[in-house]
N, C-alpha and C positions, 0 to 999 in steps of 0.2 A: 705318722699321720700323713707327711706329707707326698711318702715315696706310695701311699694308697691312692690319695690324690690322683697324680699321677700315674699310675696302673690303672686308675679305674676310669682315665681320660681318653680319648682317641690319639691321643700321641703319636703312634705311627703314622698316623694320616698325615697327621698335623706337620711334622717332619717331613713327610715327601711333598706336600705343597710349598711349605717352605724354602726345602731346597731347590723345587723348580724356579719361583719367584728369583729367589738369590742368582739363580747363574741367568733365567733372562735378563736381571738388571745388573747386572755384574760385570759380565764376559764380554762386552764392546769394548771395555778400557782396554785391552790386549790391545784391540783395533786402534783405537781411537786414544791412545796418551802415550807418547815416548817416556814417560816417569815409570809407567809400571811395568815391571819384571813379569808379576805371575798372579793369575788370580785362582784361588783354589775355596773348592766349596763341596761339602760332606756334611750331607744332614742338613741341618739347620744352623749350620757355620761358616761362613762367610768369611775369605779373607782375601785383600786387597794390597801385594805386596809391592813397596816401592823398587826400585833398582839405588835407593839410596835414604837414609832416615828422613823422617818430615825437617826442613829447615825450621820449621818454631812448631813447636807442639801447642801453644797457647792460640796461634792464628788455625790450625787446623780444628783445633778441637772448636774455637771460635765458630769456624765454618760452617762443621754437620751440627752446632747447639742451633745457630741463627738458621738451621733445616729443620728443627722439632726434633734431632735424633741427639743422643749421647750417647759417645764414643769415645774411648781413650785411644790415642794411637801408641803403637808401643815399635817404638825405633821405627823401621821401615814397614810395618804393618798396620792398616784399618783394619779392625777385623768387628765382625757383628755374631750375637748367639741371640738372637728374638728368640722368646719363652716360648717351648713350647709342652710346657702344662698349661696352659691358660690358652684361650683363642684368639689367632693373630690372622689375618687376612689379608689379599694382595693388596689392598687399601695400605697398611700398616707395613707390608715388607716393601713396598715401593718405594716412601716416605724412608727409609734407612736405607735403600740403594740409590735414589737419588741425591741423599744427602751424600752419601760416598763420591758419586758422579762428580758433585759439586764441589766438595772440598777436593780430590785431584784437580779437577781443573784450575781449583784456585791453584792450588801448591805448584804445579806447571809451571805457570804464571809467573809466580812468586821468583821462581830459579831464571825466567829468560832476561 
């Protein structure tokens, strides 16, 4: 039932909007934070790699929660998969790349 769902949703779409959302609000950390290595985004996947693990997983994840997002980080990666069998808009993918913004910048921070 669910993979009909699914099939019988605009999914495609939904994917390529998505992905564009993720790398406008994504791809400045390159610029814009000596923490991150590499940020890589395929579809509607999202990932934000450090150049070294988060120092407290508990203040990071603190972070993007106190943003409205949840997110595990896993060793040196944010990474985000907003649904997309269900309708997600730039509204919604902003709100999970700013909270990325915001937790690097804390974690930045944290290391100086």
């Amino acid at each position: 039932a669910s993979v009909r769902l699914l099939l019988d949703s605009p999914w495609k779409e939904r994917v390529r909007k998505t992905e564009k959302q993720l790398k406008k609000g994504l791809t400045s950390l390159m610029e814009t934070s000596n923490i991150v290595k590499d940020v890589r985004i395929l579809g509607a996947i999202g990932v934000c790699e450090l150049k070294e693990p988060v120092s407290d997983m508990t203040k990071v994840q603190d972070d993007l929660i106190s943003n409205g997002v949840w997110l595990r980080p896993f060793g040196k990666l944010l990474y985000t998969m907003p649904p997309f069998n269900a309708p997600i808009g730039k509204e919604e993918v902003n709100v999970i790349t700013n909270a990325v913004l915001e937790a690097v910048k804390h974690e930045q921070n944290r290391r100086q």
